[in-house]
N, C-alpha and C positions, 0 to 999 in steps of 0.2 A: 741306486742300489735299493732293492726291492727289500723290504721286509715280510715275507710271507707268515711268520709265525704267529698264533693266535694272541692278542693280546687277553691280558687276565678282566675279566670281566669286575669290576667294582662299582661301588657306590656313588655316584657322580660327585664331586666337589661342588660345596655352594656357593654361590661368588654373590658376595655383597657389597665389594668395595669398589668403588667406579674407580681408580686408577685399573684395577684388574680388568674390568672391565673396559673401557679404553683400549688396554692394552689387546686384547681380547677380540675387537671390532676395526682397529684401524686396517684398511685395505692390503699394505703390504704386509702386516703383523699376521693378518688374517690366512694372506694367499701364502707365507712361509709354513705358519702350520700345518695348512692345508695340502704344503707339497711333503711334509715331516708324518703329518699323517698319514697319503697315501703311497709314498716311496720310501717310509721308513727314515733310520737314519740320515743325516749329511753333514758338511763341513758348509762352512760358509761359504766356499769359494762354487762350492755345488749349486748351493742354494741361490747364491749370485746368477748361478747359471741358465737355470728354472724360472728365476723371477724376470731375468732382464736386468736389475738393479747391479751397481758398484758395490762390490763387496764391504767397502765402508760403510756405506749405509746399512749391506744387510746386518753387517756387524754388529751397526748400530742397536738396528731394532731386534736379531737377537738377543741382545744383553738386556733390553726390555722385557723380553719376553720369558727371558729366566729370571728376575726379579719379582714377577709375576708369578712366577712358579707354571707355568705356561708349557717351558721346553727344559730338559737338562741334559748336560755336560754327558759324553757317554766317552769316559777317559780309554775302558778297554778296547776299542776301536783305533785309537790313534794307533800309529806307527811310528810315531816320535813325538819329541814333547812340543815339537811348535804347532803337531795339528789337534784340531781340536772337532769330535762329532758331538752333534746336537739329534735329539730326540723329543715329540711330543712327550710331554710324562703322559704317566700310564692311565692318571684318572682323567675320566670325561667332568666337563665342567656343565653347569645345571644352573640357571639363572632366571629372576622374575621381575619386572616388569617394577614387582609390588612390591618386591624388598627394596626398592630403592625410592621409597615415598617420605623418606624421612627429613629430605629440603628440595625447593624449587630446582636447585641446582642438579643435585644426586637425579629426581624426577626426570631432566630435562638430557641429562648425560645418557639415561636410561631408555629414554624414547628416539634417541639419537642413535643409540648404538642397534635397538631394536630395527630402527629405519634402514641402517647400513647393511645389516644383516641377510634384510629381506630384500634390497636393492641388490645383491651380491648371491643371492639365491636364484630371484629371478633374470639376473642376466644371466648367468650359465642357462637356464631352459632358454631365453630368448634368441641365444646366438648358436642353441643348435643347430637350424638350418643353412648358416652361415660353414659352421662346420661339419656337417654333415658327410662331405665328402672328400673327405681325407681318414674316411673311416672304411672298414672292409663291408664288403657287401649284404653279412649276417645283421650288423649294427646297423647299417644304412636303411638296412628293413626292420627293424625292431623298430626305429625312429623314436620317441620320447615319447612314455608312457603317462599318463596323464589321469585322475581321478577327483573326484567329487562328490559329497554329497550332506543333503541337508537332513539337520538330526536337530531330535527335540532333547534338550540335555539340561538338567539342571548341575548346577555350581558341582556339585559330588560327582556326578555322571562325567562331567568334562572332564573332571581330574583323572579318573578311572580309564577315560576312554583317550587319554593323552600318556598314562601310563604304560599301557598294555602298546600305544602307538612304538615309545621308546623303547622296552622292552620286545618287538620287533627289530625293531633298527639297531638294538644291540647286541639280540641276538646274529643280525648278519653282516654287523661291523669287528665283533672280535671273534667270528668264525676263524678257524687256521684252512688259507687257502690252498684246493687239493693242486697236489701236483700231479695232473693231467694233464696237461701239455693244451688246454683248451684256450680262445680267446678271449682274454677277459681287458677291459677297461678300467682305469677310474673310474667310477657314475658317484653322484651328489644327489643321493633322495633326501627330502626334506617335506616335511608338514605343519603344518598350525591348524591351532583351535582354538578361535575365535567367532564369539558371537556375534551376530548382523544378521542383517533380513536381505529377505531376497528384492 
């Protein structure tokens, strides 16, 4: 079930707690939002459906992820009281590396999860040619769009130029999509800004 409505545009949540975080970065925890995200609502039994996973499990780590404040309960969707739809909440979460330097442990949770993040980025681009073609002929030619480049940026400037990045990406993630009958996908843009040499 598609959600095409525009979500409201807010101030990102800041997440300093490494159980949130955890909850935030585990694979299945991650690919359930990720389907909550880009299909909108679902029920569990849906969401079992999408992942591959036994509904138990998904159960499971639904009820994690509303603890978390992650996903919530969307009562006016059900059609009686045993079903039950789930929703990403509304606000995007915003997370650093640095807020979590206050123990080896919290540090070590944090560089973990950053890892998982970016392993889980880069296989989606990895395995487009794999999937490639199971897509229509327009996509199959656009193929994956790809950029780089190297910037001389102090501490301020990154920030600046990592701001305006996400205020892109949110300006065309809570757009309301038109109803033009055109073919659109899921796609999964993503970025960093970090410094290294070349």
């Amino acid at each position: 079930m598609a959600d095409d409505s525009p979500r409201k545009i807010s101030d990102p949540r800041k997440i300093s707690d490494t159980r949130v975080l955890a909850a935030l970065t585990h694979p299945l925890r991650r690919q359930i939002l990720d389907v909550l995200e880009a299909d909108g609502p679902a029920t569990v039994g849906m969401l079992a459906e999408r992942t591959g996973e036994a509904a138990g499990n998904v159960s499971h780590h639904v009820r994690v992820l509303a603890d978390a404040r992650l996903v919530q309960d969307v009562p006016e969707l059900a059609r009686d009281r045993r079903e039950r739809w789930w929703r990403a909440t509304s606000a995007d979460v915003l997370w650093a590396r640095a807020d979590f330097q206050g123990s080896p442990a919290d540090a070590a949770v944090a560089d973990a999860a950053g890892s998982l993040l970016l392993d889980r980025q880069l296989a989606a681009a990895r395995s487009w040619p794999a999937r490639r073609a199971g897509y229509s002929a327009p996509w199959r030619e656009l193929g994956s769009l790809s950029t780089e480049a190297w910037l001389r940026l102090s501490p301020e400037e990154a920030r600046e130029f990592g701001a305006q990045l996400m205020a892109l990406f949110d300006t065309w993630s809570h757009r309301a999509v038109p109803d033009d009958s055109q073919d659109r996908e899921s796609v999964l843009v993503f970025g960093h800004v970090v410094p290294t040499a070349p």
